[in-house]
Every structure is written in C-alpha cells, then in structure tokens.
N, C-alpha and C positions, 0 to 999 in steps of 0.2 A: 234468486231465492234467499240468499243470504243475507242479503239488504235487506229484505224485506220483514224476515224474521229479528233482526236487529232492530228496524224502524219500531214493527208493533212491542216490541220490549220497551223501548225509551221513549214511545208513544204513551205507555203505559202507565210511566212514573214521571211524566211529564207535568202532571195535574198535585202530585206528590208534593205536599211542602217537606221541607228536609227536618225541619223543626222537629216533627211528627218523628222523626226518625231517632236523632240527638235525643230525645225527650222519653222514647220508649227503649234506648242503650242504656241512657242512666237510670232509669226506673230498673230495669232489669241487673245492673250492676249493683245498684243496692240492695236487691231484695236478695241478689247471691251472699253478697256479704252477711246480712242479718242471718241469711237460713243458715251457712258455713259458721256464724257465731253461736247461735243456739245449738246446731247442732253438738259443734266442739264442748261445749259445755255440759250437752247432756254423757258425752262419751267421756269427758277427761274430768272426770268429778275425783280424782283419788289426788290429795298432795305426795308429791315426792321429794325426798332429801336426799342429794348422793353427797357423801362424802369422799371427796376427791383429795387422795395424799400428795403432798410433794414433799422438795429435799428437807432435810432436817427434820423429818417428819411432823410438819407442818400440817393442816388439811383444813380444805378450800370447803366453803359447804354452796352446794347449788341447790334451790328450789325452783320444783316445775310442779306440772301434773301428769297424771296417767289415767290410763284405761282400758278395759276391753277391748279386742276390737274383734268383733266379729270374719268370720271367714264363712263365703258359701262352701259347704260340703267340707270341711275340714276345724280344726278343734280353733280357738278362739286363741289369741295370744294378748301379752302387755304390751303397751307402747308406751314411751314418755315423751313429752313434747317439751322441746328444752328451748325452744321460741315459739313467735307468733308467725312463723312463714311454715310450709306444707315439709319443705324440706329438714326442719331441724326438730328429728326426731329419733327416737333411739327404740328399737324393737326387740323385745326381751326374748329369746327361747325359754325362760320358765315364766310363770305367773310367781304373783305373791304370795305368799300363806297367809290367809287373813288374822290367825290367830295372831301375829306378830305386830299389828296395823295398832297403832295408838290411837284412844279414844273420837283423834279427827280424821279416822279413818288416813292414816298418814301411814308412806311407807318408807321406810329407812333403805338405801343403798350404798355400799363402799364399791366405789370403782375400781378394781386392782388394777383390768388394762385397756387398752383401748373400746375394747367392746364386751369385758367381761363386769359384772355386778355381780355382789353378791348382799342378799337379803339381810341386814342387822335385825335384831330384837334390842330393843331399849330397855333397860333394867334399874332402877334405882338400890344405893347403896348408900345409905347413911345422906349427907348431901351431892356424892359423886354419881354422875349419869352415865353409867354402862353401857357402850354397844358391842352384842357378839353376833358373830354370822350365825345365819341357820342351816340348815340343810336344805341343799336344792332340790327342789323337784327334776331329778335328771331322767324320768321314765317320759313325765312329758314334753320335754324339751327335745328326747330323743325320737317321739312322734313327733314333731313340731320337722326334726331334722329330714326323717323320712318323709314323710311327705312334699318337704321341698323337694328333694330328690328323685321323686315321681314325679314331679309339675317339669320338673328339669329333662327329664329323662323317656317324656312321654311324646310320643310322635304320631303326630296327625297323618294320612294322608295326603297326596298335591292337590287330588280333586275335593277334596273338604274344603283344603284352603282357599282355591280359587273359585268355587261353586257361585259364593257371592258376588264375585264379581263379572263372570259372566251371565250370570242371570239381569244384573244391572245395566251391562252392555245389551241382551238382549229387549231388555223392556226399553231402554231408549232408541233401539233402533226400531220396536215395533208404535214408539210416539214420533216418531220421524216420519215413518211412513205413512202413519193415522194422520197428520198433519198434512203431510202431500197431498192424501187424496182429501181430504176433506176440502182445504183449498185450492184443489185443481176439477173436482168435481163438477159437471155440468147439468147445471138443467136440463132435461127436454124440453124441447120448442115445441108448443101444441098445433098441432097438427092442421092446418084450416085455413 
C-alpha cells in the first residue's frame, strides 16, 4: 500500500517540467523582495541621526531610518533600522516627540549606552548648531515595559497548546482511512 501511494505521487509529477517549478520560485522571490521593499518604506519614512560619543569626546554620527511599528492589541513602538538585513535594528521603549523633529521630519538621537537613546532637539545660536536632550516619555515606555511582562508572564494551558496538533493528527488519519476504502472499495457484481 505504501508503494503504491508513493508511485501515484511521482506518477503525478512525472508529466511536471521542473522548469515550471524554478520559474514560479523565482517569480515568487522577487515579488517578496519588491512587497518587503515597499513595504519598508512605507513603515520607515522618518530619517534618524544617532550621535554616537567616543574617547576624547569625539562623536561618530550614524544615519538610518525609523518608524512606527504597529502591535496587535498593544500600543505602537519606534524602531530604527540601522541596516538593510531584518536583523539590524534597534527598538526604542519611548517614541519620538514630533515637536523636536526638524523640518525633514528628521529625528536626532545621542546614544549614551548600549541600548539607551536619548531624544536631542536641534537649536540654532548665532552660526553654532545646538543639540539638548529632551524629556522622555517614561509613562509610555513603562506601558511599553509592562506589557512585555504580561506577554512573558502569560501562561496558556497544555491542551490550548497542543489542540492543533491533534486535531491535524486527526484529520490525516481520517484521509488515510478515506483513502483505504475509497481504494479498496468494491463493486457489486450484478447479479444474472
């Protein structure tokens, strides 16, 4: 029965040019690329500037982008994207204060530490370019906090979690069986 279920499978794609196959991978890989391109651009529309110190107090300047980024059922946070790979990106606990955002919609950031920013406002003085921190939004950062802590802290039940997968184990063992008999099933011999 085994065999036989194997044959009608590679019986199946036997007629199959592979070409067809190759050709709908790459079509499908490009139109991921284009949709993850557009997309990112419609979400990371804000420039950002971190100001990153070093010794002699030196300071390195980095430009990326930011943005929103939506959460279901929970408050929205900032993200910067400091490359073009999924992984290099930096997730803020406050948002920006738009009032501080310079006419191209541009946000200023000093890095103190590893994962701390703190928001500048840019201020002109005579010909010298002023940046001072502002005040964080630390009410929603501290929602931003809790809430992780509930996602952390929230415990499902065993049978929630494995519901799906015996329900999956069921339905294939009820096309195993729909299969048997459909293929072992007999005619009746008319009678005469």
């Amino acid at each position: 029965m085994a065999n036989d279920i194997v044959n009608s499978i590679t019986g199946a794609f036997a007629g199959v040019s592979y070409w067809w196959i190759v050709w709908i991978l790459l079509i499908g890989a490009i139109l991921y690329v284009i949709i993850s391109a557009i997309r990112g651009k419609m979400i990371f529309k804000y420039p950002v500037r971190i100001f990153k110190t070093r010794e002699h107090g030196t300071v390195k300047e980095q430009n990326c982008k930011g943005g929103y980024i939506g959460r279901k059922n929970s408050a929205s946070y900032f993200q910067i994207k400091t490359g073009m790979f999924p992984w290099q990106k930096i997730n803020l606990n406050t948002t920006p204060n738009p009032q501080y955002m310079d006419q191209d919609n541009r946000v200023y950031y000093k890095q103190i530490d590893l994962n701390t920013f703190v928001q500048l406002k840019r201020s002109f003085t005579g010909d010298a370019i002023n940046y001072d921190s502002v005040e964080q939004d630390v009410k929603y950062g501290a929602i931003l906090d809790i809430q992780r802590i509930k996602e952390i802290l929230r415990t499902e039940s065993t049978w929630k979690k494995l519901a799906p997968y015996f329900a999956l184990v069921i339905i294939f063992i009820f096309g195993v069986l729909a299969f048997y008999f459909v293929t072992n099933a007999k005619c009746p011999t008319p009678a005469g």
